[in-house]
Structures are given as C-alpha cells and as structure tokens.
N, C-alpha and C positions, 0 to 999 in steps of 0.2 A: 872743880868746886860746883860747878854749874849742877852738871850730873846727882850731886850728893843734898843739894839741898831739891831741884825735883822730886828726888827718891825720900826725903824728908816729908816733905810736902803731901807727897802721895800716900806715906805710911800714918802720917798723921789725919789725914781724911779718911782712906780706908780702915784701917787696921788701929784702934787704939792701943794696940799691946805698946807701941813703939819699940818693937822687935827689927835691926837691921837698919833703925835708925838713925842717921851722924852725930845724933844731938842725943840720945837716948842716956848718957851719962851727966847731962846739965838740967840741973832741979830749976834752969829758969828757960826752958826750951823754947817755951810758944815764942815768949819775946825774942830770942837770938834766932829761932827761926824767920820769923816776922820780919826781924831786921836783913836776916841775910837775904830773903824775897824781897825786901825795898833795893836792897841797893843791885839786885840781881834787875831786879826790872828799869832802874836808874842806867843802870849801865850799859840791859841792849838799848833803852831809847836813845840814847851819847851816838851808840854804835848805827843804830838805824838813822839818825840826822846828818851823819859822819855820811854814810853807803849813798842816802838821797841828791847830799851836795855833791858826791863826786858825780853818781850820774846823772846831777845838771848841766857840770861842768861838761864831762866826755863830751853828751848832748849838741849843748853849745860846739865846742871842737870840731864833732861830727860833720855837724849844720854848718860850719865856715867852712870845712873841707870839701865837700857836696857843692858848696855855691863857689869857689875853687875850680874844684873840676868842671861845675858846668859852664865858667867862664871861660877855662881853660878851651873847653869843648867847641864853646861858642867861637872863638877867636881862630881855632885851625877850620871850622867850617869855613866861615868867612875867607881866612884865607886861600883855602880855594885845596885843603888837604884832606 
C-alpha cells in the first residue's frame, strides 16, 4: 500500500491526467489521498519511535555488557591470569 499511494502522490504532483493512478476511479481523490498520506506518515513515525527505543535499549545492554567484560577483564588481571 505504501508503494501505491507514493506512486499516487507523485502522479498527482507531476502528471494531472491521473493516469496509473490507485485512486483514479474515486471522484473524492485528493481527500482519500490525503488521508492515506496522514496515516502513512502516522504510521512510520509509530515505526521510527518503536526502531529509536529498541536501539536505546540494545545500547543500554551493550554498555552493561562492555562494563561486564571489563570487570571481567579486570579481575583475571588481578588475579594474576
């Protein structure tokens, strides 16, 4: 769907014929175009808040793993390995 309303998008800016259209058979286009570009852009923001917090979290993970291992690290120097 994604694909179809870009290719909407783009035929309605370039090309007024609305030739190859999605929406080319709906006499109330702009608006159900319009809408589908709200919720298209609603939905990668969802997706991109979703992608940010996981990689805080990994991050976080990473950084306790790292301070892990250099504990780790520290304790066989010491002990003399």
């Amino acid at each position: 769907m994604n694909e179809e309303i870009k290719k909407a998008l783009e035929i309605c800016i370039e090309d007024e014929s609305c030739e190859g259209c999605f929406y080319v058979d709906d006499h109330d286009c702009n608006e159900h175009l319009k809408s589908a570009v709200l919720r298209l852009i609603i939905s990668q923001e969802k997706t991109i808040a979703y992608l940010q917090d996981m990689n805080n979290k990994l991050a976080e993970e990473l950084q306790n793993s790292m301070e892990l291992l250099g504990n780790y690290k520290s304790k066989e120097d010491d002990d003399g390995n």
